[in-house]
PDB file with SEQRES, HELIX, SHEET and CRYST1 records, atoms N, CA, C and O in Angstrom:
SEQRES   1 A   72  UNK UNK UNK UNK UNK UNK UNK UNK UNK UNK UNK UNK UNK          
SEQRES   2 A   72  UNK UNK UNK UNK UNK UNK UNK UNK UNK UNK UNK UNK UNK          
SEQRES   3 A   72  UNK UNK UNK UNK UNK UNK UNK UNK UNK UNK UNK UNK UNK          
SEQRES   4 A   72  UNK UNK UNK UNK UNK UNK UNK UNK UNK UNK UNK UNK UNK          
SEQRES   5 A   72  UNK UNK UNK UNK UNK UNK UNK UNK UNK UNK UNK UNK UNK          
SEQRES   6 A   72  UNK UNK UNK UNK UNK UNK UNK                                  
HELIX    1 AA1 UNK A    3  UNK A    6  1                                   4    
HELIX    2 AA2 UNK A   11  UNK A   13  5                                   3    
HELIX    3 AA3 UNK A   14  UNK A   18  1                                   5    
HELIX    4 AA4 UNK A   29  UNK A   32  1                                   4    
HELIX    5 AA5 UNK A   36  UNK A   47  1                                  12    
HELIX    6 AA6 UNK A   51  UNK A   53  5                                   3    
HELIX    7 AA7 UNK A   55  UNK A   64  1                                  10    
HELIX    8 AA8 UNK A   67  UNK A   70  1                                   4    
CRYST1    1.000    1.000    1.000  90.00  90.00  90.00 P 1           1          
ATOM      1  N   UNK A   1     -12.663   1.210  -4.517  1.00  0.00           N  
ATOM      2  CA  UNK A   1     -11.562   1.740  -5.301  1.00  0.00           C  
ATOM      3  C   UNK A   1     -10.882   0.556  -5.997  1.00  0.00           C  
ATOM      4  O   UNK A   1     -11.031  -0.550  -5.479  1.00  0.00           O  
ATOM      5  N   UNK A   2     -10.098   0.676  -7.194  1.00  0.00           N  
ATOM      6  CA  UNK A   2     -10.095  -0.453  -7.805  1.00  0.00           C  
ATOM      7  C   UNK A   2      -8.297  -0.091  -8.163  1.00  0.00           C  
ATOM      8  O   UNK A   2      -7.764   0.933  -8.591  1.00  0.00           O  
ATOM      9  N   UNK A   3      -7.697  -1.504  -7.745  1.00  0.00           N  
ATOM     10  CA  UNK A   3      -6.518  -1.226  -7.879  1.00  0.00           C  
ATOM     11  C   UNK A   3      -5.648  -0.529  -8.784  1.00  0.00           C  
ATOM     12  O   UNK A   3      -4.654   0.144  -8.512  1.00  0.00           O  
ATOM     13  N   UNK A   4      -6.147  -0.779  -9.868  1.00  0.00           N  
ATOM     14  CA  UNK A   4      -5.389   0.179 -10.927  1.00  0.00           C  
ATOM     15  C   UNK A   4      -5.162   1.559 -11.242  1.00  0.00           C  
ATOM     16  O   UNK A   4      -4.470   2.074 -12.120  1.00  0.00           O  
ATOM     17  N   UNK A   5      -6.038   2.153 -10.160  1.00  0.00           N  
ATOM     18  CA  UNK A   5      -6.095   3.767  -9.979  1.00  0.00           C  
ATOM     19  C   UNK A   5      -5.039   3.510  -8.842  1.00  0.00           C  
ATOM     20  O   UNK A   5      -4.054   4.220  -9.048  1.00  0.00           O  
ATOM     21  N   UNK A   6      -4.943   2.955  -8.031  1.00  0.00           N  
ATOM     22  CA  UNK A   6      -3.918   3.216  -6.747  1.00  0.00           C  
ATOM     23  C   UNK A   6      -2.753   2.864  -7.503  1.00  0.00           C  
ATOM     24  O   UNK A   6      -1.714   3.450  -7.198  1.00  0.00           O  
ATOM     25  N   UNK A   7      -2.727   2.171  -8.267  1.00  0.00           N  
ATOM     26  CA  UNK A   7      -1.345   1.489  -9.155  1.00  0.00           C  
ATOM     27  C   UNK A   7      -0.975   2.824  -9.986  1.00  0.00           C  
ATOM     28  O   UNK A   7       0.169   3.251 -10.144  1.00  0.00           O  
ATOM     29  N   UNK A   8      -1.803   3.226 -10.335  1.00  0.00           N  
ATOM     30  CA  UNK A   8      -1.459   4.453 -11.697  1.00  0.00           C  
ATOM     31  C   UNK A   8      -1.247   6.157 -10.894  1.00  0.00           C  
ATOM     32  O   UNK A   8      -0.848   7.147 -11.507  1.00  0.00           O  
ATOM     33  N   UNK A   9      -1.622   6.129  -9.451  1.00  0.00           N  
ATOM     34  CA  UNK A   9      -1.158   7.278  -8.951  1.00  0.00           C  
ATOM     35  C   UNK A   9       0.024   6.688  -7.687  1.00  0.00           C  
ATOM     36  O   UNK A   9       0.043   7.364  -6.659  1.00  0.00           O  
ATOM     37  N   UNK A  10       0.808   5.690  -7.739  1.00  0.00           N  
ATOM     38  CA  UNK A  10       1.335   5.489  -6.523  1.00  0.00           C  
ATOM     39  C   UNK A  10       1.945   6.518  -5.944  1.00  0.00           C  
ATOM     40  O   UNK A  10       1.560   6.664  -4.784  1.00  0.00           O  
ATOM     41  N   UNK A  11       2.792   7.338  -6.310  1.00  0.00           N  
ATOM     42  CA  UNK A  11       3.879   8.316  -6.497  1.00  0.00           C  
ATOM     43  C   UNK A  11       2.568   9.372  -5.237  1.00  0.00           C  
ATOM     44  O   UNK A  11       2.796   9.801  -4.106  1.00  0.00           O  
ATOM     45  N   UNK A  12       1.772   9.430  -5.756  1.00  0.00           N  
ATOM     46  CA  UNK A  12       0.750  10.451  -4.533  1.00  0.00           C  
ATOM     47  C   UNK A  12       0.372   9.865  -3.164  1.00  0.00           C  
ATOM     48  O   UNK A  12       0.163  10.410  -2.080  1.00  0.00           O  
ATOM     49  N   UNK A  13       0.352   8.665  -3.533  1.00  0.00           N  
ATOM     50  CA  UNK A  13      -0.619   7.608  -2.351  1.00  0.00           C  
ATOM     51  C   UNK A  13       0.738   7.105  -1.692  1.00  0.00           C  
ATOM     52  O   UNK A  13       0.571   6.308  -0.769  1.00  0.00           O  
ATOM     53  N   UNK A  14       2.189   7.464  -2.036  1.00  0.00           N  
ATOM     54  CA  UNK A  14       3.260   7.172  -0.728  1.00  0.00           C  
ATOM     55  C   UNK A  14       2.814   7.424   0.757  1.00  0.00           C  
ATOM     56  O   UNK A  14       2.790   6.727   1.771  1.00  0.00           O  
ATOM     57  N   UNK A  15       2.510   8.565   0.488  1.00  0.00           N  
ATOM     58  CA  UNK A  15       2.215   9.156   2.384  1.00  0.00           C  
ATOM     59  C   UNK A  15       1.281   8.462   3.088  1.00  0.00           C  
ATOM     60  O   UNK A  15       1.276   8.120   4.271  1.00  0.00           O  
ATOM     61  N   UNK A  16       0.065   8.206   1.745  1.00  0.00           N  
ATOM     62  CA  UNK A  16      -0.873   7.434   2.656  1.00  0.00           C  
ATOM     63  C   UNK A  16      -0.918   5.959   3.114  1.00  0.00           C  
ATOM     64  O   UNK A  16      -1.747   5.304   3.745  1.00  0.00           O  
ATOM     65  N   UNK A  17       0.511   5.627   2.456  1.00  0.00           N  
ATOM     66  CA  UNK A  17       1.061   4.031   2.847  1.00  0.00           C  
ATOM     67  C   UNK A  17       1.326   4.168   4.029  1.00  0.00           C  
ATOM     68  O   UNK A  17       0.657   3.777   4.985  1.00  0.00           O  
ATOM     69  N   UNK A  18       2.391   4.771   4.036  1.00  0.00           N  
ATOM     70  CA  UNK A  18       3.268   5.170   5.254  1.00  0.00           C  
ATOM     71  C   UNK A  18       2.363   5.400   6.723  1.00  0.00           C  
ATOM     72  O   UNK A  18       2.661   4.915   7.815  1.00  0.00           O  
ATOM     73  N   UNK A  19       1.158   6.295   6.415  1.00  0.00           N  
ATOM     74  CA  UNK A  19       0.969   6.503   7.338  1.00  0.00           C  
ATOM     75  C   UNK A  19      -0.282   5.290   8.042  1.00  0.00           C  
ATOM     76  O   UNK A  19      -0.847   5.441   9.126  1.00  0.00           O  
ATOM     77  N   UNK A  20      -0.512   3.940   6.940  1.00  0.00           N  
ATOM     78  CA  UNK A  20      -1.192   3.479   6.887  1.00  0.00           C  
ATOM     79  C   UNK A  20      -0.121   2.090   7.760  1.00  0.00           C  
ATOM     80  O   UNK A  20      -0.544   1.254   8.559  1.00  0.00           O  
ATOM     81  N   UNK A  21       1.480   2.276   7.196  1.00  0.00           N  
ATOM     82  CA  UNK A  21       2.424   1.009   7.682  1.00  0.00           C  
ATOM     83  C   UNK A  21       3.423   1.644   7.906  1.00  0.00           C  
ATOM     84  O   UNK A  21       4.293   1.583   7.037  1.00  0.00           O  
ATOM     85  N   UNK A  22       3.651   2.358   8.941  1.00  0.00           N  
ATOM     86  CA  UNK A  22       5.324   3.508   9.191  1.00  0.00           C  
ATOM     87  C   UNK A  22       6.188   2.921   9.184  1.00  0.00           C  
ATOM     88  O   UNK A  22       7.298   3.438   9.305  1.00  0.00           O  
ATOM     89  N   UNK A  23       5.983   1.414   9.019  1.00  0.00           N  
ATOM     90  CA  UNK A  23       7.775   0.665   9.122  1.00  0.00           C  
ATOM     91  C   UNK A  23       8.408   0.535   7.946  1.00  0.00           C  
ATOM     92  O   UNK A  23       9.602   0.299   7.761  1.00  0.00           O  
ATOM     93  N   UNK A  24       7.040   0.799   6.688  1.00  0.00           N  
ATOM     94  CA  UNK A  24       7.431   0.571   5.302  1.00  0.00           C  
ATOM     95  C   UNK A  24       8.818   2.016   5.031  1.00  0.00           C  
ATOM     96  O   UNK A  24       8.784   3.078   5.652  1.00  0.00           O  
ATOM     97  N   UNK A  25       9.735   1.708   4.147  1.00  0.00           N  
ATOM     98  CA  UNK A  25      10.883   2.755   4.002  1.00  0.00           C  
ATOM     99  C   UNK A  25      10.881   3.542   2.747  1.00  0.00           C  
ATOM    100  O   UNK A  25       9.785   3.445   2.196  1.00  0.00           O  
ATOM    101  N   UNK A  26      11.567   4.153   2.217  1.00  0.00           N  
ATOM    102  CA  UNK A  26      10.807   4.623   1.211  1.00  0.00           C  
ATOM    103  C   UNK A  26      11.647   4.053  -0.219  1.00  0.00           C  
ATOM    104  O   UNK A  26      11.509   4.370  -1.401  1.00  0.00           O  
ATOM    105  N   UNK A  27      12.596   3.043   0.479  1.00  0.00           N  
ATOM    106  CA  UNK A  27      13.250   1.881  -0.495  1.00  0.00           C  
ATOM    107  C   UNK A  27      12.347   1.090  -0.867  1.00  0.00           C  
ATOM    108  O   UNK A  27      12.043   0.874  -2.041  1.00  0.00           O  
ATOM    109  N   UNK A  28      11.689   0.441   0.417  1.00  0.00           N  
ATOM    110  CA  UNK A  28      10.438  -0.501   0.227  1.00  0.00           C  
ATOM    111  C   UNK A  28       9.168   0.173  -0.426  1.00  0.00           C  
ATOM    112  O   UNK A  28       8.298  -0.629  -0.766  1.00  0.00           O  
ATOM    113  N   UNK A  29       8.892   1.613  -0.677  1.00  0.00           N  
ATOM    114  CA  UNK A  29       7.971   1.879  -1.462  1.00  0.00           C  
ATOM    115  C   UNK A  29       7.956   1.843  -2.991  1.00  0.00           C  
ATOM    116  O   UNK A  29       7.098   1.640  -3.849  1.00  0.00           O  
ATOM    117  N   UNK A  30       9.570   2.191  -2.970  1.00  0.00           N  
ATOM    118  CA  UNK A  30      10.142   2.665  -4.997  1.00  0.00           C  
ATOM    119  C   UNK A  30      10.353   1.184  -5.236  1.00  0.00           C  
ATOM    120  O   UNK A  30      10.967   0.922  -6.270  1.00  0.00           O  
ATOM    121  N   UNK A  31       9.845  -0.156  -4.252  1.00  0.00           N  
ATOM    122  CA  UNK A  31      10.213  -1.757  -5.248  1.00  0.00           C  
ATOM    123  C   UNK A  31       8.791  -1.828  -5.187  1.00  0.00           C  
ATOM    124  O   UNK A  31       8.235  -2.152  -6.236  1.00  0.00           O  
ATOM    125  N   UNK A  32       7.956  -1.558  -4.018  1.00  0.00           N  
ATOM    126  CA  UNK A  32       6.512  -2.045  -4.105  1.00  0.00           C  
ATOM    127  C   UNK A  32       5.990  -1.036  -5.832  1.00  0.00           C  
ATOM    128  O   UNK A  32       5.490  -1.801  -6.657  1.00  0.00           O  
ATOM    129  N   UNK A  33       6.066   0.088  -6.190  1.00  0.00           N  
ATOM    130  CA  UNK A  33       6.056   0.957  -7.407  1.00  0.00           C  
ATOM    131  C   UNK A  33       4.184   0.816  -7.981  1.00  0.00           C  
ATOM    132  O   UNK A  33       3.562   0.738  -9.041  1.00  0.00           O  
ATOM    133  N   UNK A  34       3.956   0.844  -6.781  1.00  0.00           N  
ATOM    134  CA  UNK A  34       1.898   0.043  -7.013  1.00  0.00           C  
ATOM    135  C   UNK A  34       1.339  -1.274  -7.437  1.00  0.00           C  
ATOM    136  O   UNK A  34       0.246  -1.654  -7.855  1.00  0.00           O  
ATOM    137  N   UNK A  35       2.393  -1.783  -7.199  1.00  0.00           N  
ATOM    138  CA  UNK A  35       2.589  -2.998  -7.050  1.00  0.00           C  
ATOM    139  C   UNK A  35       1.947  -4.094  -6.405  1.00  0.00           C  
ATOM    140  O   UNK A  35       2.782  -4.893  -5.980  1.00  0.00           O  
ATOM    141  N   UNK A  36       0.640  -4.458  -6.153  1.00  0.00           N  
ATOM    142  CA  UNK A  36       0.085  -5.413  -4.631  1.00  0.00           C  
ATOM    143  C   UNK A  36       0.417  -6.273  -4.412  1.00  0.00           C  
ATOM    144  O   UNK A  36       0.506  -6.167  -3.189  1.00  0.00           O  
ATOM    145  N   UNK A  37       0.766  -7.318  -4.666  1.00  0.00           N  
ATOM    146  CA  UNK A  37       1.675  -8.340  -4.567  1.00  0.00           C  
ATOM    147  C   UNK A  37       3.241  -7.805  -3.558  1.00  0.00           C  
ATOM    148  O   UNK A  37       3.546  -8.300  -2.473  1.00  0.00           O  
ATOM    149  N   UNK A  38       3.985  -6.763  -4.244  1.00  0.00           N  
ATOM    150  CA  UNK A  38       4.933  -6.237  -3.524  1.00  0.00           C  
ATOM    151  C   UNK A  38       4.761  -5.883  -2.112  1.00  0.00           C  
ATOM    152  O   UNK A  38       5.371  -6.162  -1.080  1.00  0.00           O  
ATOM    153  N   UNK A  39       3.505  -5.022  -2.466  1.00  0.00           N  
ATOM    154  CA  UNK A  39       3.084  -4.055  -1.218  1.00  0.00           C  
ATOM    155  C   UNK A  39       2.877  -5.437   0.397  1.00  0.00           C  
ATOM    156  O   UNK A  39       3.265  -5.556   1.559  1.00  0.00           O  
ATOM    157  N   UNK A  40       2.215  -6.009  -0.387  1.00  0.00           N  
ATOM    158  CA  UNK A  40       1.756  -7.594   0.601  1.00  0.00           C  
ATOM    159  C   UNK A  40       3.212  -8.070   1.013  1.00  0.00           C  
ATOM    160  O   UNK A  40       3.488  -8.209   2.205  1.00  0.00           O  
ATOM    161  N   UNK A  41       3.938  -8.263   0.234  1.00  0.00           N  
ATOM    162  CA  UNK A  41       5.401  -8.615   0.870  1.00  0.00           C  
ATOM    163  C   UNK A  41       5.864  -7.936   1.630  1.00  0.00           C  
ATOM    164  O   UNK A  41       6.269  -8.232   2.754  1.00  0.00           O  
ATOM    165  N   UNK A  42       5.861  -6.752   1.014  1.00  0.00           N  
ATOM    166  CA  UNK A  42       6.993  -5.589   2.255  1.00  0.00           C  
ATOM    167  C   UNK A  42       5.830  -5.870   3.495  1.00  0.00           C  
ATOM    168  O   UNK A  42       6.317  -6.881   4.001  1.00  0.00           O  
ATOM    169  N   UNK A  43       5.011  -5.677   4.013  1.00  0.00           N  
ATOM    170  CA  UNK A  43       4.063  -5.674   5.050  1.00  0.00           C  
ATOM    171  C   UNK A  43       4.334  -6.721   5.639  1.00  0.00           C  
ATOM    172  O   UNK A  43       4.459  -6.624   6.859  1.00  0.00           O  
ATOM    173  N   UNK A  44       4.528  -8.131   4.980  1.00  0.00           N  
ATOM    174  CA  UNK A  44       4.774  -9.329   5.901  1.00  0.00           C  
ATOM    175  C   UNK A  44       6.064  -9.127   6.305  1.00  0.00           C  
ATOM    176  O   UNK A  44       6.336  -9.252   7.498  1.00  0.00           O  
ATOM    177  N   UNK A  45       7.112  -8.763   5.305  1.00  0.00           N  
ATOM    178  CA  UNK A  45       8.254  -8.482   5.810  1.00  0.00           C  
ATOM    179  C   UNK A  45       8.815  -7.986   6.843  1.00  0.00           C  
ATOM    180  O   UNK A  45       9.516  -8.641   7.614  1.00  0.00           O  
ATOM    181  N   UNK A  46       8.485  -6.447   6.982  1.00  0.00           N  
ATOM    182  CA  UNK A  46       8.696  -5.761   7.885  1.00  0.00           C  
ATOM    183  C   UNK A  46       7.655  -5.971   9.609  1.00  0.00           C  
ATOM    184  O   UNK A  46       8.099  -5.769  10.739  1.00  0.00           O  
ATOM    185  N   UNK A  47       6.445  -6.355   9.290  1.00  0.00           N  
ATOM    186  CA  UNK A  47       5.914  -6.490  10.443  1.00  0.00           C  
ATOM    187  C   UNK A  47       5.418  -7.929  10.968  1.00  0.00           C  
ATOM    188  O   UNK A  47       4.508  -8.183  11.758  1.00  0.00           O  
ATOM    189  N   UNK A  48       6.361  -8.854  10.236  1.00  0.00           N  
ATOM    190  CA  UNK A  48       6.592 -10.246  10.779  1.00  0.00           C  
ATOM    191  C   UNK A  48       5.166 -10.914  10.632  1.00  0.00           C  
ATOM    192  O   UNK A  48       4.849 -11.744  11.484  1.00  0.00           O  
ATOM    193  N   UNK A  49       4.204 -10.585   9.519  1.00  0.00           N  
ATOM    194  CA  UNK A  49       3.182 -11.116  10.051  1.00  0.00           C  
ATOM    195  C   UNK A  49       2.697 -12.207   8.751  1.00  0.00           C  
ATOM    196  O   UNK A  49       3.506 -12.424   7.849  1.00  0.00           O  
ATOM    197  N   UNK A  50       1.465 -12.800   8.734  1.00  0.00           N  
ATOM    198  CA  UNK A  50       1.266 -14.242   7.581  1.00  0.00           C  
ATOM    199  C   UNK A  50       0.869 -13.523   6.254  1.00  0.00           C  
ATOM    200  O   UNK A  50       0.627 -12.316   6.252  1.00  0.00           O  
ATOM    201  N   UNK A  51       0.815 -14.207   5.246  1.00  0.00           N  
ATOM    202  CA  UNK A  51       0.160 -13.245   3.860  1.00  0.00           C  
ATOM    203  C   UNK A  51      -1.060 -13.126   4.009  1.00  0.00           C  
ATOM    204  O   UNK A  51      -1.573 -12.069   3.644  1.00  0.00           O  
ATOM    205  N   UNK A  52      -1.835 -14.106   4.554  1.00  0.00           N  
ATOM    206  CA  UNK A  52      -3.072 -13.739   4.696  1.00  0.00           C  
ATOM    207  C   UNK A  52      -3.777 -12.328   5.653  1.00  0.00           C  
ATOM    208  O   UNK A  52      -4.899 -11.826   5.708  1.00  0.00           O  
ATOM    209  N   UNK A  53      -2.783 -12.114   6.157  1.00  0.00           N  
ATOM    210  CA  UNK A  53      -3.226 -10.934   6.903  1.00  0.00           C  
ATOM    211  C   UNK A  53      -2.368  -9.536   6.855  1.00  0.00           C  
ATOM    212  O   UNK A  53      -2.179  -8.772   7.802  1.00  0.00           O  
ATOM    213  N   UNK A  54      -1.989  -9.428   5.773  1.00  0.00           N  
ATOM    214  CA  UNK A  54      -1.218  -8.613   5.078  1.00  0.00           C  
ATOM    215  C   UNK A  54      -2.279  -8.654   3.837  1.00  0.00           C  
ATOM    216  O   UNK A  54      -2.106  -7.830   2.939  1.00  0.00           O  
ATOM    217  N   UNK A  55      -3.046  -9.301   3.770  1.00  0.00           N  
ATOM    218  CA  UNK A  55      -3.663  -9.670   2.560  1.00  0.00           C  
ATOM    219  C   UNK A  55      -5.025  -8.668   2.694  1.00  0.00           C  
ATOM    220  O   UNK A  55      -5.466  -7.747   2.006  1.00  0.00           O  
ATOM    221  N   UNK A  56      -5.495  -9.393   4.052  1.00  0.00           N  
ATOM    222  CA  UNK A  56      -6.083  -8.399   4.800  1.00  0.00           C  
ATOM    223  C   UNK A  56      -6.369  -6.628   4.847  1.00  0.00           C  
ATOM    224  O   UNK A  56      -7.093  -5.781   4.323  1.00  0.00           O  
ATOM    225  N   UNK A  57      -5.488  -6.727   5.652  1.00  0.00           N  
ATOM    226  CA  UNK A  57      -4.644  -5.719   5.712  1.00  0.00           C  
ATOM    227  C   UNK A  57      -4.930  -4.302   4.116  1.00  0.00           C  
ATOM    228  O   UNK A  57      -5.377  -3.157   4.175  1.00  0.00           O  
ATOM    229  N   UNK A  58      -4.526  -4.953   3.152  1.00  0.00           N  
ATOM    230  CA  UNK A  58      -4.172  -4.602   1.954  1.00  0.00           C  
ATOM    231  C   UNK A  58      -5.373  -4.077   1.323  1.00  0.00           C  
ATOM    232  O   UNK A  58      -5.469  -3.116   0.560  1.00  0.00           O  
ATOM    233  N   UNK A  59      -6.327  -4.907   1.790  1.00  0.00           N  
ATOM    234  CA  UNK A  59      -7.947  -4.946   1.264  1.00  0.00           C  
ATOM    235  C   UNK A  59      -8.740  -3.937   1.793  1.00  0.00           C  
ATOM    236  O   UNK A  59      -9.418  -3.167   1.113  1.00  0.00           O  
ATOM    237  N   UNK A  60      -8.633  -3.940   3.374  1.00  0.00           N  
ATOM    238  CA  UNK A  60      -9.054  -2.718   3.906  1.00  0.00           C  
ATOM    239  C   UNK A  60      -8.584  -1.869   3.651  1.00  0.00           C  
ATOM    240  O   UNK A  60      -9.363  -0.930   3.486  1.00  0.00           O  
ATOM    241  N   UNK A  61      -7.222  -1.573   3.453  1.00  0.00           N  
ATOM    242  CA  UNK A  61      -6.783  -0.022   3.191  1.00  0.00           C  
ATOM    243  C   UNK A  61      -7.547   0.232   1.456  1.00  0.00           C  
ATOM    244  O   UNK A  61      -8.275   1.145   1.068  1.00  0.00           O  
ATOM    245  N   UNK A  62      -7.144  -0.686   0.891  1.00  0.00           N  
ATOM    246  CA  UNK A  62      -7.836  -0.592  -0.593  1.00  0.00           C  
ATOM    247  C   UNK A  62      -9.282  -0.117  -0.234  1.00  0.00           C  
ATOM    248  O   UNK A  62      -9.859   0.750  -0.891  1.00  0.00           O  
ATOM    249  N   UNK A  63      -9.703  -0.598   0.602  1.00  0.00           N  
ATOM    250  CA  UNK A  63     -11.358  -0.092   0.451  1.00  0.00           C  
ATOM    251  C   UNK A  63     -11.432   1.256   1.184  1.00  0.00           C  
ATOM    252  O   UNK A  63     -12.237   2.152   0.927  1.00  0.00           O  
ATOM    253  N   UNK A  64     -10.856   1.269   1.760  1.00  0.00           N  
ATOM    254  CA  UNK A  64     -11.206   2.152   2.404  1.00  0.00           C  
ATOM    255  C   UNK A  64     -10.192   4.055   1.594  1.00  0.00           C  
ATOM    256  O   UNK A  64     -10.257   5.199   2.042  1.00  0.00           O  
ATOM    257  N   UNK A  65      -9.681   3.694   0.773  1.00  0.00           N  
ATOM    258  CA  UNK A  65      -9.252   4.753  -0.376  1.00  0.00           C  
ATOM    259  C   UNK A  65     -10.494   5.394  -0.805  1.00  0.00           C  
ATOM    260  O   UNK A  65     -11.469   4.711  -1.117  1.00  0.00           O  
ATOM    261  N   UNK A  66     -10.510   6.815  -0.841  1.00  0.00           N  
ATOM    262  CA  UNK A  66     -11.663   7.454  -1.233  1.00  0.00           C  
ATOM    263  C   UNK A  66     -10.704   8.444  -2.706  1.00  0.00           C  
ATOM    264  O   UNK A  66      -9.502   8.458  -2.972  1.00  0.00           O  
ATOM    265  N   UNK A  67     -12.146   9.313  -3.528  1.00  0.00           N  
ATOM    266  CA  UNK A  67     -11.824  10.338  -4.764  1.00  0.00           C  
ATOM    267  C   UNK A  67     -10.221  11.445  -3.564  1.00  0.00           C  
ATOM    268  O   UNK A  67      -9.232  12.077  -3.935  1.00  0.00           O  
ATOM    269  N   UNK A  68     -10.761  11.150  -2.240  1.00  0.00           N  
ATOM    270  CA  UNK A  68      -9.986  12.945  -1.848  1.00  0.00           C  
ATOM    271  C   UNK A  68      -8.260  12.352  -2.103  1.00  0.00           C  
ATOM    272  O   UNK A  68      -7.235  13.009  -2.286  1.00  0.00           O  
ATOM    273  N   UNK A  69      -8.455  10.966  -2.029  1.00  0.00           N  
ATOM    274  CA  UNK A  69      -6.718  10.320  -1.965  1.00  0.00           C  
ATOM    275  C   UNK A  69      -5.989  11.300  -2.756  1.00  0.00           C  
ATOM    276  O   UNK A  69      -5.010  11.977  -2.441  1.00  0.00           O  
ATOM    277  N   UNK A  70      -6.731  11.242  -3.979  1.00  0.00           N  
ATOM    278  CA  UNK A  70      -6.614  11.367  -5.431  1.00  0.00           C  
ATOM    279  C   UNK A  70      -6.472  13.047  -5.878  1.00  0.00           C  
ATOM    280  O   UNK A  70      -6.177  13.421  -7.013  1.00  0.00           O  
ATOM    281  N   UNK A  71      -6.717  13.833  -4.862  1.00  0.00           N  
ATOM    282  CA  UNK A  71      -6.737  15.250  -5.419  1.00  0.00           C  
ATOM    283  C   UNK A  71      -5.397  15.894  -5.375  1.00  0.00           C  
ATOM    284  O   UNK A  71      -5.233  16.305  -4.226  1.00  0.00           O  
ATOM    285  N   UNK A  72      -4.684  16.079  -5.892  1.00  0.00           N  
ATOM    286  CA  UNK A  72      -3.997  17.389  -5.688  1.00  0.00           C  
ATOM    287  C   UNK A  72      -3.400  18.223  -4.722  1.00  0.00           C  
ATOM    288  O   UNK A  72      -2.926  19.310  -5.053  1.00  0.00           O  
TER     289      UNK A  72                                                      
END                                                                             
């Protein structure tokens, strides 16, 4: 999946943040706005951890995004 589809539907793919990082708020979602760079911050932020593994982190969920994210 290629970031710019997750960037261009964020507004759908909230829940699947959340349920991907439950500490994220939904303040910290409307600054992250599909944002990856953001998204990588709030994650280190909130769960105290290095960029590189937020980086991590970020990559797997990215890959692991399928077409059903995306339906309706």
């Amino acid at each position: 999946m290629n970031w710019e589809r997750i960037e261009g539907n964020w507004k759908q793919l909230k829940g699947k943040t959340v349920e991907q990082w439950g500490k994220l708020t939904d303040d910290d979602l409307d600054v992250v706005a599909g944002r990856r760079e953001q998204l990588t911050g709030k994650i280190q932020e909130r769960y105290g951890i290095a960029k590189d593994e937020a980086e991590k982190q970020v990559s797997a969920w990215e890959r692991s995004a399928t077409d059903d994210w995306f339906k309706p």
